[in-house]
C-alpha positions in Angstrom: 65.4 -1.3 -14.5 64.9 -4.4 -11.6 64.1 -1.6 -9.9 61.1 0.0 -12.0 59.9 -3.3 -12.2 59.8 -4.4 -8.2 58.3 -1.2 -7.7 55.1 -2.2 -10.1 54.8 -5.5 -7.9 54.1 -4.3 -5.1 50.8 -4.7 -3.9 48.4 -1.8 -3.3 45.5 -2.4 -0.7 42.0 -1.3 -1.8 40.4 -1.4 1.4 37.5 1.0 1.9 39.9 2.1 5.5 43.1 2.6 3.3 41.3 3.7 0.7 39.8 5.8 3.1 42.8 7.5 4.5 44.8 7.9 1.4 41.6 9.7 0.0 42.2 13.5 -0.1 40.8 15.8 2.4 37.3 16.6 0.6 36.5 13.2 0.0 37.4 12.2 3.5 35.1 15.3 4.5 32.3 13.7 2.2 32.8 10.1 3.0 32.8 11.4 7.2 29.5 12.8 6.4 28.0 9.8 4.6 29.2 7.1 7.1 27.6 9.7 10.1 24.3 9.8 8.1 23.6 5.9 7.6 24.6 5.9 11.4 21.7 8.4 12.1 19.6 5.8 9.7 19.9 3.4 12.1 19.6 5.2 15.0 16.3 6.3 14.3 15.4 2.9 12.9 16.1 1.3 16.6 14.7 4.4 18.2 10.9 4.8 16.7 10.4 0.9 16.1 11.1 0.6 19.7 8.6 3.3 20.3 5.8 2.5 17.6 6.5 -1.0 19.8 5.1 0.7 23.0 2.2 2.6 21.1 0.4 0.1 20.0 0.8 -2.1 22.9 -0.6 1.1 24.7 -3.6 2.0 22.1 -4.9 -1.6 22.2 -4.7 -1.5 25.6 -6.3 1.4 25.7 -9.5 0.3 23.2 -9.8 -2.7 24.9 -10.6 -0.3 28.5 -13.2 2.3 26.1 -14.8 -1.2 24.8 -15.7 -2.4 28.4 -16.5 1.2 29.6 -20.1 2.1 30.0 -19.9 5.8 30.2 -16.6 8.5 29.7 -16.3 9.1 33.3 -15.6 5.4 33.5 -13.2 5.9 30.2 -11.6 8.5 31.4 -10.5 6.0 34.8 -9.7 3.7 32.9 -6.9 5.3 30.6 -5.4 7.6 33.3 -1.8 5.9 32.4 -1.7 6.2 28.7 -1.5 9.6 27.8 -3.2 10.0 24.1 -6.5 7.9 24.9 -6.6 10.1 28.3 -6.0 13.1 26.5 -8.9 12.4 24.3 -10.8 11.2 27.0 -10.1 14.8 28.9 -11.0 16.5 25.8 -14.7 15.3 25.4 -15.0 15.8 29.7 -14.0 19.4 29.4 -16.1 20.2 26.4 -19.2 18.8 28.1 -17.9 21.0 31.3 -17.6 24.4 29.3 -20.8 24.1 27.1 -23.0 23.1 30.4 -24.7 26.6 29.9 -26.3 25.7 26.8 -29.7 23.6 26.9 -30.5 21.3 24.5 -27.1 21.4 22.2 -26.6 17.7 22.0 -26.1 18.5 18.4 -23.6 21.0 18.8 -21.9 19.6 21.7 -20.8 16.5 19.3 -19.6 18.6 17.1 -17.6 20.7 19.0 -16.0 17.6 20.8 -15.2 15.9 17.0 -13.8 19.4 16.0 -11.2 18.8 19.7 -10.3 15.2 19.0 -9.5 15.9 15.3 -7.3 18.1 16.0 -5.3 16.2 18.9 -5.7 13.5 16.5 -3.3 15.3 14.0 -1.4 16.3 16.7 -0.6 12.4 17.9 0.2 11.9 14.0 3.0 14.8 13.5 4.3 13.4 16.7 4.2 10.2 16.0 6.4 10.6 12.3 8.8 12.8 14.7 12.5 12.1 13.2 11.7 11.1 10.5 11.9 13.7 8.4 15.2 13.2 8.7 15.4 10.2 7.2 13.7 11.8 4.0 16.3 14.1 3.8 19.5 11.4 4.0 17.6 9.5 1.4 17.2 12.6 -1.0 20.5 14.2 -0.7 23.0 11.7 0.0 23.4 10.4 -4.1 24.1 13.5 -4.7 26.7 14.2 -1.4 28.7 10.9 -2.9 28.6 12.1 -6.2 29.9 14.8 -5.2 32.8 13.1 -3.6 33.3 11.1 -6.5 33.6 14.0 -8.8 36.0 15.9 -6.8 37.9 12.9 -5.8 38.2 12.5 -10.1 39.4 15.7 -10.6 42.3 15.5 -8.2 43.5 12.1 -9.4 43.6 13.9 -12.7 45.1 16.9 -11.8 47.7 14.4 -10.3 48.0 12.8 -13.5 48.8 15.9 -15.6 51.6 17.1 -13.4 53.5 14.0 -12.7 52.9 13.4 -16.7 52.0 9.1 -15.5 49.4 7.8 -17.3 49.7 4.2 -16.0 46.2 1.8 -14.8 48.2 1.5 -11.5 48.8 5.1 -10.9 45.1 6.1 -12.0 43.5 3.3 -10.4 44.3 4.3 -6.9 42.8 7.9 -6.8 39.5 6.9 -9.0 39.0 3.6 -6.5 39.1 6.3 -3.6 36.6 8.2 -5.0 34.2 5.8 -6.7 34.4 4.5 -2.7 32.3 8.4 -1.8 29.6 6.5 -4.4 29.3 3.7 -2.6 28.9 5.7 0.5 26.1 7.2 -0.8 24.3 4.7 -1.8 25.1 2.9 1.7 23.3 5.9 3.3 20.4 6.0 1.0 18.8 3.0 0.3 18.4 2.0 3.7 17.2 5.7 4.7 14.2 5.5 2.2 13.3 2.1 3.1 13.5 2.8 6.9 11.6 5.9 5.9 8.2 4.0 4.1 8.9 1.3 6.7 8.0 3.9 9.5 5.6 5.5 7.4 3.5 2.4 7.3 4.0 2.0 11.4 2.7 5.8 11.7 -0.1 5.3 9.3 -1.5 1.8 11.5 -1.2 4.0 15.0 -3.0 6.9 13.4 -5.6 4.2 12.7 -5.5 2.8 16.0 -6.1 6.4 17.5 -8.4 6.9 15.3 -10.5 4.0 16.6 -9.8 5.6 20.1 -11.7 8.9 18.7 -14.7 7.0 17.5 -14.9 5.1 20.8 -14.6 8.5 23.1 -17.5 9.4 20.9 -19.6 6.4 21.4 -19.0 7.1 25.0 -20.4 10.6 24.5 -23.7 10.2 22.7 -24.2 7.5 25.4 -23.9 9.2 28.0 -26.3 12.3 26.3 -28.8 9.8 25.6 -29.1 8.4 29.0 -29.2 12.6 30.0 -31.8 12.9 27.4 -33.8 10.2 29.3 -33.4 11.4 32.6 -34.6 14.8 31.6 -37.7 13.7 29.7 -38.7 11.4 32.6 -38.0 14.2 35.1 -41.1 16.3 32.7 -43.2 13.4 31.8 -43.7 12.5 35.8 -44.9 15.4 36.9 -47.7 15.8 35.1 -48.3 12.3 35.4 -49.1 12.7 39.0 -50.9 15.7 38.7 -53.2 14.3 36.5 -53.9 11.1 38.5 -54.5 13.7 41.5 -57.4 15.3 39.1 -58.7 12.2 38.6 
């Protein structure tokens, strides 16, 4: 009997590491997986906020240069180290270069270049939200992975139960505290995934803006510089028979 009883005091540590290795294989498996995910979480948290950082240091520089800029040739000077505002740039120079063959298309010629930057525009954005999709995926699935772990982790501390025929608190609690531990988990992994994952959202949404900005600008740059050709080309007609009138006269 002294025996029984020292054997009830002594003290059982609930410490998510013991907890951890005295859980069964499964729940080890699950809880592996969970504690792998949050670290992806906040890998990808450091990772894009350190380059959304650099991307909108880089667009505003970037606007600031198409601001000052009196024509795309200049522009496209100007942003030869960032990569998106030149590639836009580039765009809009090598539309103008193709459609040279066709007269009086100033029209057509902006639409065409709109139709180019849209598309890289898209492009910046699916690059920009690059990893992320990840992050919606922790958030969605890993309730349900700890669940999962907690339900399996139930079961076995039952089964346990039934054949050693024990149906003390202190030989239950043990097993269900190791698997209510794969809950926990879960919910470690998850809420910071989905709130990394609108936090990034929100920094993609503002650079798209920002390049967005960049597309009207390259634009601005381009009727500019048809207008002036516009001018050139009507002066270039209008002089001539200027003179030859004056020499009539």
């Amino acid at each position: 009997m002294p025996s029984s009883e020292s054997s009830l005091q002594i003290p059982l540590s609930f410490s998510p590491w013991e907890m951890f290795l005295n859980a069964g294989s499964v729940v080890q498996c699950v809880m592996a997986l969970l504690a792998l995910a949050s670290l992806l979480t906040w890998t990808i948290f450091i990772a894009k906020s350190v380059e959304f950082l650099s991307v909108r240091r880089k667009l505003r520089t970037a606007e600031k240069t198409l601001e000052e800029a009196g024509t795309l040739a200049l522009g496209e000077k100007g942003t030869r180290q960032n990569s998106i505002a030149h590639t836009l740039v580039m765009a809009a120079e090598t539309e103008k270069a193709v459609s040279h063959d066709i007269p009086n298309d100033n029209e057509g010629l902006k639409e065409r270049i709109v139709l180019h930057l849209e598309r890289l525009e898209a492009s910046e954005g699916r690059r920009l939200m690059r990893g992320t999709g990840l992050l919606a995926t922790i958030g969605a699935t890993s309730p349900f992975i700890g669940l999962f772990g907690t339900v399996w982790g139930i079961m076995t501390s039952f089964t346990g139960i039934a054949a050693s025929k024990a149906t003390s608190l202190a030989v239950v609690a043990p097993g269900i505290a190791e698997a209510l531990l794969a809950t926990a988990l879960g919910l470690v992994a998850t809420i910071p995934a989905v709130v990394i994952y609108n936090h990034l959202a929100r920094q993609s949404a503002s650079c798209r803006a920002q390049v967005a900005d960049l597309t009207s600008l390259v634009m601005r740059l381009v009727s500019r510089d048809l207008g002036r050709a516009h001018v050139l080309a009507t002066s270039a007609q209008i002089t001539p028979f200027d003179i030859n009138r004056m020499a009539g006269e």
